[in-house]
N, CA, C and O of each residue as an XYZ file, in Angstrom:
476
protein
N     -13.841      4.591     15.846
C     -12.917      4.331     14.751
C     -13.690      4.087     13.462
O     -14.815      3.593     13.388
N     -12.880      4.527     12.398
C     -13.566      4.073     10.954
C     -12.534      3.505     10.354
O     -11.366      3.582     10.733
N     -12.981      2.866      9.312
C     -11.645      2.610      7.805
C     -12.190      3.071      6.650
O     -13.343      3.374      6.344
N     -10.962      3.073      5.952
C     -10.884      3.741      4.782
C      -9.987      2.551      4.201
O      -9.061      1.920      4.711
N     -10.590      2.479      2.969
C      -9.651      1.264      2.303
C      -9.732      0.991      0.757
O     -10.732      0.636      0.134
N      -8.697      1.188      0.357
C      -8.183      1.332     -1.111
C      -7.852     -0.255     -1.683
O      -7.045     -1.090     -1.276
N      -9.052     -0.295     -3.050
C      -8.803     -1.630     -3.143
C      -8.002     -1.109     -4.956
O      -8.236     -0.132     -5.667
N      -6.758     -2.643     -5.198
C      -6.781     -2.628     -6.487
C      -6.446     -1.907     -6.930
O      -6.795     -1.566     -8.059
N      -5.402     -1.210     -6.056
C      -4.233      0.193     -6.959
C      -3.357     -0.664     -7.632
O      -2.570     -1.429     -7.073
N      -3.540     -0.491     -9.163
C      -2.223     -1.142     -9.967
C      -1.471     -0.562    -10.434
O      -1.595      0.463    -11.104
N      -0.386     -1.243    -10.098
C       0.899     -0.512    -10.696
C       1.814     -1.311    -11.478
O       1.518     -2.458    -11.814
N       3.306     -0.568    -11.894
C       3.915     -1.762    -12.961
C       5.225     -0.764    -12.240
O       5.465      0.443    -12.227
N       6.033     -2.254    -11.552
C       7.006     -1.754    -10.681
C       8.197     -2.944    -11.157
O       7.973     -3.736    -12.071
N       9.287     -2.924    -10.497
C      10.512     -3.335    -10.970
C      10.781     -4.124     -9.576
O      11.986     -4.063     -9.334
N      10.131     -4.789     -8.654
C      10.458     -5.282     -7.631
C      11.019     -6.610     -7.404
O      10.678     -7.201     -8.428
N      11.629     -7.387     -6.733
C      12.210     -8.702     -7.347
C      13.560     -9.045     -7.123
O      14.327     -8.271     -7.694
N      14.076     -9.895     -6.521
C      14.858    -10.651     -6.639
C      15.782    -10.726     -7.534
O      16.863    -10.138     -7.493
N      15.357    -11.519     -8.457
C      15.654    -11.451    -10.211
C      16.454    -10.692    -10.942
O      15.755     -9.949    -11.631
N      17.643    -10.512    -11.135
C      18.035     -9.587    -12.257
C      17.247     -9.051    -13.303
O      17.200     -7.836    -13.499
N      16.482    -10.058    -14.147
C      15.054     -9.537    -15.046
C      14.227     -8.932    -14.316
O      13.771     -7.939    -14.883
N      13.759     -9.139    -13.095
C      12.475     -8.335    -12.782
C      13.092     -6.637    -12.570
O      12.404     -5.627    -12.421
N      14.440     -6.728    -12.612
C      14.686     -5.424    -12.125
C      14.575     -4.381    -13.524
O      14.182     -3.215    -13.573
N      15.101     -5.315    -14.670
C      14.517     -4.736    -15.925
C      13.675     -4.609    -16.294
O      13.372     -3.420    -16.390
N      12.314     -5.912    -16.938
C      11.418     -5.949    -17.305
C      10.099     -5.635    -16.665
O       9.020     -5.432    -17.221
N      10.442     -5.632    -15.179
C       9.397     -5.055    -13.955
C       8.092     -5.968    -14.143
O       8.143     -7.015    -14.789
N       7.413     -5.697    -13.791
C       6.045     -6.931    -13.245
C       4.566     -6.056    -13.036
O       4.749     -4.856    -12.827
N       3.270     -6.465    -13.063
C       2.064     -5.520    -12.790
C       1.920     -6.278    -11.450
O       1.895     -7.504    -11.347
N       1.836     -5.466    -10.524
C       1.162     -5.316     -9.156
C      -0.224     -4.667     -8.751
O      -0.769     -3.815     -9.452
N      -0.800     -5.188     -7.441
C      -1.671     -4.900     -7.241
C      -1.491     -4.408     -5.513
O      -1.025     -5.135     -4.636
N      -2.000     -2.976     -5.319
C      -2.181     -2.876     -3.904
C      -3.272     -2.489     -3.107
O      -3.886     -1.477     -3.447
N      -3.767     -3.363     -1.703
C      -4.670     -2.592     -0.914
C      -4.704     -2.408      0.255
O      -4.811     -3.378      1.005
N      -4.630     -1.206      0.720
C      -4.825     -0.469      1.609
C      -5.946     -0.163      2.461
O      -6.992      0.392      2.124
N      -5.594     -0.613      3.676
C      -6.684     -0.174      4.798
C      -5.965      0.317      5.874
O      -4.989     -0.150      6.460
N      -6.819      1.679      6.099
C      -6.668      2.316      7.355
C      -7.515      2.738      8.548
O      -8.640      3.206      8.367
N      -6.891      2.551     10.016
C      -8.517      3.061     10.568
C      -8.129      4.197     11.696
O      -7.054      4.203     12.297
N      -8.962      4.953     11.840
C      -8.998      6.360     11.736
C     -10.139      6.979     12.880
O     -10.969      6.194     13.337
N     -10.140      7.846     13.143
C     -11.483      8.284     14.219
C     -11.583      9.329     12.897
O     -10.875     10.200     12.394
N     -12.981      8.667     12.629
C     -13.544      9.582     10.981
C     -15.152     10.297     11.511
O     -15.931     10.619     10.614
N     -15.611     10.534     13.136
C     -16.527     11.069     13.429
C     -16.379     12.612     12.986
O     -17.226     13.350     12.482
N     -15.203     12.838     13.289
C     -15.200     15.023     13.206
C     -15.460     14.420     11.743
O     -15.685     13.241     12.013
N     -15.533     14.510     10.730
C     -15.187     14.714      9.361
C     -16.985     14.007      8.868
O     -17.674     14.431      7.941
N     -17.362     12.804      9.883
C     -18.897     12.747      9.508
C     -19.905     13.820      9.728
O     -20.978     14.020      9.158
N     -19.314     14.460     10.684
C     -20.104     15.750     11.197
C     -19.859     17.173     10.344
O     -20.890     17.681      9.904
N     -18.693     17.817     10.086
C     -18.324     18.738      9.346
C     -18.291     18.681      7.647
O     -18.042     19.652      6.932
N     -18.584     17.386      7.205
C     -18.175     17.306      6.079
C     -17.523     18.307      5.437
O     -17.874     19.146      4.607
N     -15.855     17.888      6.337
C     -14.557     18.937      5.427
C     -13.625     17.529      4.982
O     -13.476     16.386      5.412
N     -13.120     18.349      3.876
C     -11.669     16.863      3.709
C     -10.783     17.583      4.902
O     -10.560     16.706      5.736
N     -10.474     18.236      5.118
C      -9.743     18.584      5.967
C      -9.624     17.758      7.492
O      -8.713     17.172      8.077
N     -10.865     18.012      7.743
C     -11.157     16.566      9.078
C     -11.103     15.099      8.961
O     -11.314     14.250      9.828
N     -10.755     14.954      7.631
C     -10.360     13.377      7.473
C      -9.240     13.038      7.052
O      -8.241     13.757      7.071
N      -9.301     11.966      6.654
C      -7.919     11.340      6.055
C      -8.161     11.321      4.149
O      -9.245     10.793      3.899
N      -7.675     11.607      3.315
C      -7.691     12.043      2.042
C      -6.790     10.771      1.586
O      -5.661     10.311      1.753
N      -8.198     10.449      0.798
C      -7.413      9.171      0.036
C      -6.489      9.386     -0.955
O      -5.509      8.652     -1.086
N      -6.739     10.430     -1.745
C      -5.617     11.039     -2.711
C      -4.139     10.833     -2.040
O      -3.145     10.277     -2.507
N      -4.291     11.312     -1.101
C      -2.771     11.199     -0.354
C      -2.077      9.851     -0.069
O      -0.878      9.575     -0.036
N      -3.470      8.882      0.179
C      -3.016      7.442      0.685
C      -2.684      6.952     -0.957
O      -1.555      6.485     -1.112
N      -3.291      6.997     -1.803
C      -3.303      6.730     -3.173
C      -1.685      6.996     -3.537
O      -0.992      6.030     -3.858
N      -1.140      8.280     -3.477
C       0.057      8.837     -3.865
C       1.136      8.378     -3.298
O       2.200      8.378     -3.917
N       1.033      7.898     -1.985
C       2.249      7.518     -0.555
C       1.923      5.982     -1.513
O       3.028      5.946     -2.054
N       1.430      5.139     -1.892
C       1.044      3.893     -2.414
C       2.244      4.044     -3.679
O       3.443      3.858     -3.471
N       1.644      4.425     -5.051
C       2.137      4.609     -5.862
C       3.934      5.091     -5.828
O       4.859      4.406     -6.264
N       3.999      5.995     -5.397
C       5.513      6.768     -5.090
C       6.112      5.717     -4.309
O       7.204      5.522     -4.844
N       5.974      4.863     -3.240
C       6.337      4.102     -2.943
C       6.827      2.642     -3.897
O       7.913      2.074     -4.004
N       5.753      2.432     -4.374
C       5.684      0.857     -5.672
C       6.773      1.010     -6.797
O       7.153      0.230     -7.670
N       7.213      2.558     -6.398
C       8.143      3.326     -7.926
C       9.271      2.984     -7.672
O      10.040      3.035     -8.632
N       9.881      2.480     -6.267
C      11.023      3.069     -5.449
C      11.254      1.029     -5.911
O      10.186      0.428     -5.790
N      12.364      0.199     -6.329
C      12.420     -1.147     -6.548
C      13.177     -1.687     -5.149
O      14.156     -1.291     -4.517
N      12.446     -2.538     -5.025
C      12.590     -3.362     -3.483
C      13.131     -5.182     -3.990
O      13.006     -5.613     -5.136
N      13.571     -5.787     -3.104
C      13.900     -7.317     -3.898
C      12.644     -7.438     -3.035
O      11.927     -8.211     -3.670
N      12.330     -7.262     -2.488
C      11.285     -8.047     -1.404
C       9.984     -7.086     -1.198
O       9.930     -5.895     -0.892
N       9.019     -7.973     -1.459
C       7.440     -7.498     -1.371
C       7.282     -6.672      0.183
O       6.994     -5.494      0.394
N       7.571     -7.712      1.091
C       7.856     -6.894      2.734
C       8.658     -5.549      2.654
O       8.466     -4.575      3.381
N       9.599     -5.653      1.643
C      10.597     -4.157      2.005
C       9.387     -3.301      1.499
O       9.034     -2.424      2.288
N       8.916     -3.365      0.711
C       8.177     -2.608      0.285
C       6.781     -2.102      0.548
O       6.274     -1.081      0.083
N       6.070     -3.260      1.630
C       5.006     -3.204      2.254
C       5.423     -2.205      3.359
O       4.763     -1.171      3.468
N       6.455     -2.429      4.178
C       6.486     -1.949      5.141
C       7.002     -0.352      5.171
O       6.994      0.489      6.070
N       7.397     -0.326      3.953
C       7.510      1.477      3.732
C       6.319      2.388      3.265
O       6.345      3.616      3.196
N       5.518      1.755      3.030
C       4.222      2.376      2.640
C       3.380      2.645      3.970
O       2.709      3.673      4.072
N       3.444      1.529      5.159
C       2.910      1.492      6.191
C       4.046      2.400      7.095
O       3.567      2.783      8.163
N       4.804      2.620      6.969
C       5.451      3.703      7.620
C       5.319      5.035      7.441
O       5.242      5.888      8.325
N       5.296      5.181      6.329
C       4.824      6.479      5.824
C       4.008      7.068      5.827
O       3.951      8.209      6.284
N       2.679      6.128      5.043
C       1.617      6.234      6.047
C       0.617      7.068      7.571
O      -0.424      7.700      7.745
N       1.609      6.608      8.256
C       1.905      6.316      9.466
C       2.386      7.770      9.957
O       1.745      8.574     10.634
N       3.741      7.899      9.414
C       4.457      9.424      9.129
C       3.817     10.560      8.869
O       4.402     11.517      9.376
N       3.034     10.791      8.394
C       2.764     11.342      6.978
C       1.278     12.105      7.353
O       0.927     13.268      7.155
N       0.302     10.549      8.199
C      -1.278     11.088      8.378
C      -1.128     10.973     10.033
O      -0.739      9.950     10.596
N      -1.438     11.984     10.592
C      -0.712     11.622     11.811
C      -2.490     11.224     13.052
O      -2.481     11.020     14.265
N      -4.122     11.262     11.809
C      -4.959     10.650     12.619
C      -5.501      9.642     12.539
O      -6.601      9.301     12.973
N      -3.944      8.514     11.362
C      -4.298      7.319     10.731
C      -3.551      6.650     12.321
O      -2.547      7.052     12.909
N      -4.346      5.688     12.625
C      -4.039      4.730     14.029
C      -3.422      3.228     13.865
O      -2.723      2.748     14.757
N      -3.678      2.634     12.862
C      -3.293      1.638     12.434
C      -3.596      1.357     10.915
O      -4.668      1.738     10.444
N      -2.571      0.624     10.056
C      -2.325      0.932      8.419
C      -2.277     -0.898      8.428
O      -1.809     -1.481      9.407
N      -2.717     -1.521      7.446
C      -2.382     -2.901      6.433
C      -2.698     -2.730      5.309
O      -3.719     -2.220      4.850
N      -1.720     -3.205      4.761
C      -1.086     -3.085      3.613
C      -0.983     -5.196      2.768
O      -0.531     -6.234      3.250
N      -1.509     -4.952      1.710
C      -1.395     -5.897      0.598
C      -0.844     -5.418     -0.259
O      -1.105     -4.261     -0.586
N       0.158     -6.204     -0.939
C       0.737     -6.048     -1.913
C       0.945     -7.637     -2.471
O       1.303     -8.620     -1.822
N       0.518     -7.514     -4.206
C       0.261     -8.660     -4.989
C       1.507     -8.371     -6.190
O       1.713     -7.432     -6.958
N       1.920     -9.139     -6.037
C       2.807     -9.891     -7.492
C       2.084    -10.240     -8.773
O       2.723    -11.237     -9.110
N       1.094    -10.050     -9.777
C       1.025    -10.920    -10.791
C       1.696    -11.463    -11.457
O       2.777    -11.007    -11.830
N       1.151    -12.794    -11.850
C       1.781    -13.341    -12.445
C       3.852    -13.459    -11.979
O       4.814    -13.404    -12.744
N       3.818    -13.583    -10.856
C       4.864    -14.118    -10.337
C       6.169    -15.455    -10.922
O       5.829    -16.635    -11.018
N       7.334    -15.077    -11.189
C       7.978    -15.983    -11.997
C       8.627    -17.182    -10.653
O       9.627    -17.093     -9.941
N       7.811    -17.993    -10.717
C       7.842    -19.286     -9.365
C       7.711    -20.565     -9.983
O       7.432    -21.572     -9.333
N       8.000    -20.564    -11.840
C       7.560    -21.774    -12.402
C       6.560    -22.705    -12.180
O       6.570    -23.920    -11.987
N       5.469    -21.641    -12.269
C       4.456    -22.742    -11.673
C       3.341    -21.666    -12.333
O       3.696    -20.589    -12.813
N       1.449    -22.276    -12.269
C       0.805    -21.747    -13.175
C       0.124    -20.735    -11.827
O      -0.875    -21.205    -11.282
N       0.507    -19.761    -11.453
C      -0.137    -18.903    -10.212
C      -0.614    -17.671    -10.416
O       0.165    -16.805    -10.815
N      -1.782    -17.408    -10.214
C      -1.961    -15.679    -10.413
C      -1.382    -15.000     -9.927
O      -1.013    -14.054    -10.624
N      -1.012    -15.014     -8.744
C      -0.597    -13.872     -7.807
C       0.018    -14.592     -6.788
O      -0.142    -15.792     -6.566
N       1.123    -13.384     -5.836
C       1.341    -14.111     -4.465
C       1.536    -12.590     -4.006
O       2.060    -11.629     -4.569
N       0.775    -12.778     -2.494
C       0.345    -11.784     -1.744
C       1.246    -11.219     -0.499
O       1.250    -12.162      0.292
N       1.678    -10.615     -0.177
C       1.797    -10.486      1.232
C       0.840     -9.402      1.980
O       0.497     -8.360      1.421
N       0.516     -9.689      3.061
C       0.132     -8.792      4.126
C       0.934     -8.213      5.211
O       1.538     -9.034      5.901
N       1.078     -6.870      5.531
C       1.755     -6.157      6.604
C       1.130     -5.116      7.482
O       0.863     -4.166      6.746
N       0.715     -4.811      8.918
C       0.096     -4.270      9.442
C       1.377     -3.360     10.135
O       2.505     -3.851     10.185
N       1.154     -2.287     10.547
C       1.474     -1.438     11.143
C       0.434     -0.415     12.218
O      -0.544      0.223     11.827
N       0.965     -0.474     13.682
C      -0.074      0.356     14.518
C       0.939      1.594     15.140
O       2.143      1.489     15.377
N      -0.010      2.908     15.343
C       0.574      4.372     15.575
C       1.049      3.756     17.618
O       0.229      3.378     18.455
N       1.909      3.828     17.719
C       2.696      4.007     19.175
C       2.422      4.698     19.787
O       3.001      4.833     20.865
């Protein structure tokens, strides 16, 4: 097995609870790890034999676009897709960060983590 892991994809999404967050939207942060049997692809050096981060990058983004009230709704569609999508990705976790989160209080961020494994 290998990983592949995408740190610090930011985005500016509309996710939230909030009536305002659904307007004014919020900057997020996401990272992605996946793990993978990445030997054929050390040996051939093809993208073809691996997993293409461009793709994990895009399933990330296109996802963060889509407004969720909940950080989980939204974790867990990325890890599905994922999932869907790369069919020699074996297991996907997923972070997704809030900045600057409206919790009345002085916080950088609040995080969740979500794992997903191939059946």
């Amino acid at each position: 097995m290998g990983v592949i892991k995408l740190k610090n994809i930011r985005t500016f999404s509309y996710h939230g609870c909030l009536i305002e967050e659904g307007k004014i939207g919020s900057d997020y942060t996401v990272d992605l790890k996946i793990k993978a049997n990445l030997q054929k692809s050390a040996q051939t050096d093809h993208l073809l034999d691996t997993v293409d981060y461009v793709h994990l990058n895009k399933i990330v983004t296109e996802e963060m676009a889509i407004r969720s009230h909940l950080l989980e709704h939204v974790a867990k569609r990325i890890n599905i897709r994922v999932l869907a999508e790369i069919q020699m990705i074996e297991k996907t976790t997923v972070w997704v960060s809030k900045i600057n989160p409206p919790i009345g209080g002085d916080v950088e961020s609040v995080t969740i983590k979500m794992t997903e494994t191939r059946k």
